[in-house]
N, C-alpha and C positions, 0 to 999 in steps of 0.2 A: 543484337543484344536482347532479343524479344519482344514483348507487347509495353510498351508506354500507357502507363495508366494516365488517365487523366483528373484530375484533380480540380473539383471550384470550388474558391474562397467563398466559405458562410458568411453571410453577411451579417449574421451577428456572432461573436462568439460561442463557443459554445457551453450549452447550460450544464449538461450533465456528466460532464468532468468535475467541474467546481462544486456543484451538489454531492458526486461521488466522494470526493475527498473531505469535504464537509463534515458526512456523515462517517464516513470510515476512520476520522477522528476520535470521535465517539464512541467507536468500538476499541480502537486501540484507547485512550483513556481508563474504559472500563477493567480492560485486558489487564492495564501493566498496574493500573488500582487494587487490581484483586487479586495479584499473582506474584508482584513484585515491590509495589509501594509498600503495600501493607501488610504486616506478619500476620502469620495463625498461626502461630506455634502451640497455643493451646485449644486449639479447634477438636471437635471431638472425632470431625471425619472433614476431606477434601481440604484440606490445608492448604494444596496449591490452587484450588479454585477461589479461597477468598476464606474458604471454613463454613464448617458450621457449629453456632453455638448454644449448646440447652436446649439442643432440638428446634431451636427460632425457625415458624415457619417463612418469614422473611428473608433468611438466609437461604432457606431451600427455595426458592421461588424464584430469588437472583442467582442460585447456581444454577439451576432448569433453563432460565434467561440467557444465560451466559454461555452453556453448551451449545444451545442452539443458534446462538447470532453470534455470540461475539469471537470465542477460543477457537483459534485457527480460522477463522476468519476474516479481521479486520487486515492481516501481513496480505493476505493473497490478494484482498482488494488492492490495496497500497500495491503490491508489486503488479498486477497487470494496469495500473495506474501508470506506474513509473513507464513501464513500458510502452504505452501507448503516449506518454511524453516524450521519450526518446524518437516515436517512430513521427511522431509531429514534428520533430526538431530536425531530423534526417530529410522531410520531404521538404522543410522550408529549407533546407540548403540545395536541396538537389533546383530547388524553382532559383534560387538565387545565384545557380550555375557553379557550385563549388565544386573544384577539382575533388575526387576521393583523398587523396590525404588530406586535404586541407577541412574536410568534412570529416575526416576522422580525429585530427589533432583536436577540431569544434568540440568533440565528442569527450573524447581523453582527458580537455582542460576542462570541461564545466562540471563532470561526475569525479574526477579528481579533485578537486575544490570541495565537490558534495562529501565523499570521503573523509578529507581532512577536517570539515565542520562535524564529522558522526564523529570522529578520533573526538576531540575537542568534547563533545559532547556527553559522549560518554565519560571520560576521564573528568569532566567536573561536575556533572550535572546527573547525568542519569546512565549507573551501567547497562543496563538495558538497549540501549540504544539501537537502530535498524539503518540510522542513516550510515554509516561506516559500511554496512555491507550492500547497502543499495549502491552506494558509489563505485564501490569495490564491480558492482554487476553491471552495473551501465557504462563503465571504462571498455566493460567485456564486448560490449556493442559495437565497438570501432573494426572491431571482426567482423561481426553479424553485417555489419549494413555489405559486406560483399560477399552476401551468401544469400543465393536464392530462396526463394520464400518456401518452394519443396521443401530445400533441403531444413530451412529452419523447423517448419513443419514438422521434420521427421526428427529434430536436436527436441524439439517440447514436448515430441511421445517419448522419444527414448531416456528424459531426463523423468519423467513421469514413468514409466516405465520399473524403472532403476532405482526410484524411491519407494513403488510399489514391494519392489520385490525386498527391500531392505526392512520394510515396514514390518514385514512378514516373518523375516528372520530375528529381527528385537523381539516381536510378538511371540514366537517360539521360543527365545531365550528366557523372557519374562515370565512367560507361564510354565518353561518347562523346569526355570529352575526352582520355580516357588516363588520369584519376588510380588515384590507390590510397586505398581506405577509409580507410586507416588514418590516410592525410595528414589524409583530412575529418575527421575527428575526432579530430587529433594525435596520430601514430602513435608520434613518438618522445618518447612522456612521462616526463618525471620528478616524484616529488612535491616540493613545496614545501621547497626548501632550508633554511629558518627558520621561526620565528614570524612573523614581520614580512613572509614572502610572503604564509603563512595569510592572514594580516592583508589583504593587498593582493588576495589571490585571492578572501577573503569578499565584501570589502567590494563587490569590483569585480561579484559573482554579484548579489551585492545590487540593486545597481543596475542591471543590464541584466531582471532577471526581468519588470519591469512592460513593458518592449516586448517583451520575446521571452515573456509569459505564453499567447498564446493562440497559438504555433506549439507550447507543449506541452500544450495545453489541448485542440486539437486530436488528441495522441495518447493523451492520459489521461481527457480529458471523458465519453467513451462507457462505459470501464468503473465512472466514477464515476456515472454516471448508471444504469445498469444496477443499479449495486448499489441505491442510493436504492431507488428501482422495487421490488427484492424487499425491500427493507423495508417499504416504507412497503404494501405492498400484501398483506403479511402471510404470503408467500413462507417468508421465513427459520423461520416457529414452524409450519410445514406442509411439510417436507422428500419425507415420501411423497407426498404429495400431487401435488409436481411431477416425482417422480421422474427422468419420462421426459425432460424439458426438462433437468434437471439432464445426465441422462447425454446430450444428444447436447451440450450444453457440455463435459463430459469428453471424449468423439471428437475434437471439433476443434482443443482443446487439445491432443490428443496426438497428433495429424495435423501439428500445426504443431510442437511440441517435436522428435518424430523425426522430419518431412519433411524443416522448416528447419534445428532444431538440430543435427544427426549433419552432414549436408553441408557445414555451417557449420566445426566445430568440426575433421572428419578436413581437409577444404581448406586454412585454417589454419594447423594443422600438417603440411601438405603430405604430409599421406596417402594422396590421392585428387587428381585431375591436375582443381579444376576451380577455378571462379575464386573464393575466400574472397569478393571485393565482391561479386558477386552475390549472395550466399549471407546478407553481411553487412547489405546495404540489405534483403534480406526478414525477415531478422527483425528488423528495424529495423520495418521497414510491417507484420506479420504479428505479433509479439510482444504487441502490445495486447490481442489476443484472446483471450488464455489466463489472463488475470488471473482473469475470472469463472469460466471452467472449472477451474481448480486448488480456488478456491474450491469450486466445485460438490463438486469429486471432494471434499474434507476435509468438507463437509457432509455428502455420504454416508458417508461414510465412520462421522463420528462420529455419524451416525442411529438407529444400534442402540442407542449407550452412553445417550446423550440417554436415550431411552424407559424404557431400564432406570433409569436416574437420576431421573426422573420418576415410575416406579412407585414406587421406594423412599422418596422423598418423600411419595408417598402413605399407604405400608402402614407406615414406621418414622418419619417427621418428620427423616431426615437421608440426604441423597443422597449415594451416594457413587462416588468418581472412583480409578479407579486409578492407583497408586502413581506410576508412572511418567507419569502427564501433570502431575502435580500442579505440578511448575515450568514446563514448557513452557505451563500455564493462566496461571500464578503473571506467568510474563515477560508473557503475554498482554494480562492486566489493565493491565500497567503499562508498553505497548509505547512512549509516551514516553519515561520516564526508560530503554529499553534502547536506544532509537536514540541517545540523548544520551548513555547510559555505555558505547557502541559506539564514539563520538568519542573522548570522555576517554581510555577506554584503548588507542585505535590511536595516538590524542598521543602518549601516554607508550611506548608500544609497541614502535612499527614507524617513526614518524614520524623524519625527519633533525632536527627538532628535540628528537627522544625518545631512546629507547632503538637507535634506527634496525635490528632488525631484521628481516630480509626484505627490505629494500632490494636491488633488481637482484640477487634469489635465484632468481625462478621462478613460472610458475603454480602449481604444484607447495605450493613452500614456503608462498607467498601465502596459498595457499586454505587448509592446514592453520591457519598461525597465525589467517586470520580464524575457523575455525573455534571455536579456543580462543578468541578472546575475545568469542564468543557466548555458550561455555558460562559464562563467567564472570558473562555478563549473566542468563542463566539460572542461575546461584548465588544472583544477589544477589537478584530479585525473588523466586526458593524460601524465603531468609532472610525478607526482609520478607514474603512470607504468611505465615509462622510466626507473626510477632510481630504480623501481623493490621494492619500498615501498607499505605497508599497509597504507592503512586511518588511522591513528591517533585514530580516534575513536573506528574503528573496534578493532585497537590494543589493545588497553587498556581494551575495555566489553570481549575481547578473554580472554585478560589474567586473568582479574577479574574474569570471567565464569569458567574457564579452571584452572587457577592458571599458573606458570612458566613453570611445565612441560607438562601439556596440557592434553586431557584425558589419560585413560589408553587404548592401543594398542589393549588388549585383556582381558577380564575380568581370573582374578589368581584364578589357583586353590584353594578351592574345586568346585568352581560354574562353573569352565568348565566341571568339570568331569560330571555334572550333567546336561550337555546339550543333549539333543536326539543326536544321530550319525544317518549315514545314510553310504550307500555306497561312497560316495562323502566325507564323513569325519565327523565333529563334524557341526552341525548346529546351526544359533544363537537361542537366546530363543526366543520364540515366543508370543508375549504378545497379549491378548484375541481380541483387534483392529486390530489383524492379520488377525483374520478368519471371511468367510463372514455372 
């Protein structure tokens, strides 16, 4: 069956997942604050970035901001997030001895559940929504875990690939017919006048997702596939180890953030004499890539703390986390219930069925207020670690996933007995994405 990786349990959990998603909150926040919450139908230029208004150098400052960190950026972090959850949730079956189907049914029922909460979510709360197609891609997984990591390898260039070359042919269309970006992707947007558009715009996302699922699957597959990969392959609990692979993912990410994003963002706001669609279809075709590099860089990053938090586990029995990450971990754990209480409260908010403000305000104004109502979301999961609760959300796709008593510990006789042993004892099964 090939090389059996081996794998040892961190002693402490680990930090820079929960900090990754933390933070990539924050970017999607900003993202759907300034693209979707909030109209600029009278903006004088970048309507779909947020607008800008009377020339507000405020506004140009957070569209500059916004091309380089956040647009097409915060989805690819989330998806090689997702994947590197998947490929976590694959090896703790494969240690607990799960037969392959019964490790893929795991798989089927808990991203199926995630699915039907995007459905739901979208349709009442925000058409927007990602979790409906995250589900839709993590079901896609119950394949993957019985396909070699080569060949996976060679599905995340050729899906990368495929997207490049598509990029290339809209980018000829665009330019050679004369349009403007902005048209492609509805320049003159406003958000949802009512509830009852909500309602019509869910529903309508709803239903288009299953034919238009693999023209985004295409743009997101690769970095969820990559991420899988540094899970499952024991990448993520050996940081130094890859150092050098990690930082040239940081290079390229920040080759593409300041080549694409700054050119993006001064064009735009008509900074610099050159053409924003250009600019706009590369980080459209180019933005994928930097999901895993951001990541990389927050792995590094928090590699030092990790160790030290690991030693102290060792020498005292209680790791500790400073002060200041403690709800940015806090939102982490429970990055469901913030993307769903990121909804509730731009409803109530910003929304023309809400509070409507920020409406046709600004990049500017946009991105502050998403800002605030991140930190809010980061309030409430700070509260619930205190009081030592799950997210609500989490709880509930666990138990649905899982059922009441949650998986089985150790797959039951007779399919242990038929697991290979070794000197070290009985070994989990090794399913064919094991070997390289």
């Amino acid at each position: 069956m090939g090389t059996q990786h081996q794998y040892t349990a961190n002693p402490v959990r680990l930090l820079f997942p929960d900090v990754a998603r933390g933070f990539t909150l924050l970017g999607i926040a900003v993202a759907n604050g300034t693209t979707a919450w909030m109209g600029a139908s009278g903006a004088e230029t970048r309507k779909t970035l947020g607008g800008v208004y009377h020339d507000s150098l405020i506004d140009k400052i957070s569209i500059i901001v916004g091309t380089i960190f956040v647009h097409v950026r915060g989805l690819p972090m989330f998806s090689t997030m997702l994947g590197m959850g998947i490929g976590m949730i694959v090896m703790s079956l494969m240690k607990r001895c799960y037969p392959r189907k019964k490790a893929q049914l795991v798989i089927v029922r808990r991203y199926g559940f995630l699915a039907l909460f995007g459905a739901i979510h979208a349709i009442f709360l925000f058409f927007g929504d990602i979790m409906l197609f995250y589900g839709l891609a993590g079901m896609l997984f119950a394949v993957f875990i019985l396909l070699k990591d080569k060949y996976l390898s060679w599905i995340a260039a050729g899906l990368y690939g495929l997207w490049l070359i598509l990029g290339l042919v809209l980018f000829w269309f665009i330019m050679g017919e004369g349009k403007q970006s902005e048209a492609i992707v509805g320049g003159d947007f406003s958000a949802p006048s009512s509830y009852f558009q909500q309602l019509i715009h869910g529903g309508t996302m709803v239903l288009i997702t299953l034919p238009s699922f693999w023209m985004e699957f295409l743009m997101l597959g690769g970095p969820m596939i990559l991420g899988y990969l540094a899970a499952k392959r024991g990448m993520i609990y050996r940081i130094n180890h890859y150092r050098k692979l990690l930082w040239i993912l940081v290079a390229v990410t920040v080759a593409v953030m300041l080549g694409v994003g700054i050119p993006l963002g001064l064009s735009s706001c008509g900074m610099i004499s050159l053409s924003p669609d250009l600019w706009f279809m590369l980080n459209q075709v180019l933005g994928p890539i930097t999901g895993p590099g951001i990541i990389a860089a927050i792995a590094l990053a928090c590699a030092p703390l990790q160790d030290r938090m690991d030693s102290t586990r060792e020498s005292q029995g209680k790791p500790s986390l400073p002060a200041a990450l403690v709800p940015i971990v806090a939102l982490g754990k429970r990055s469901m219930t913030g993307y769903v209480s990121q909804s509730i409260l731009f409803g109530i908010v910003v929304s023309n069925y809400g509070f409507g403000l920020g409406q046709n305000s600004g990049a500017g104004e946009a991105s502050i207020i998403s800002v605030g109502i991140w930190i809010l979301t980061v309030i409430i999961a700070w509260f619930l670690e205190k009081w030592d609760k799950p997210g609500p959300f989490e709880f509930v796709h666990r138990r649905l996933s899982y059922g009441r008593k949650g998986l089985i510990e150790v797959w039951p006789a007779p399919d242990v007995a038929e697991v290979p042993s070794s000197e070290h004892g009985p070994r989990p099964l090794t399913y064919p994405g094991s070997a390289n």
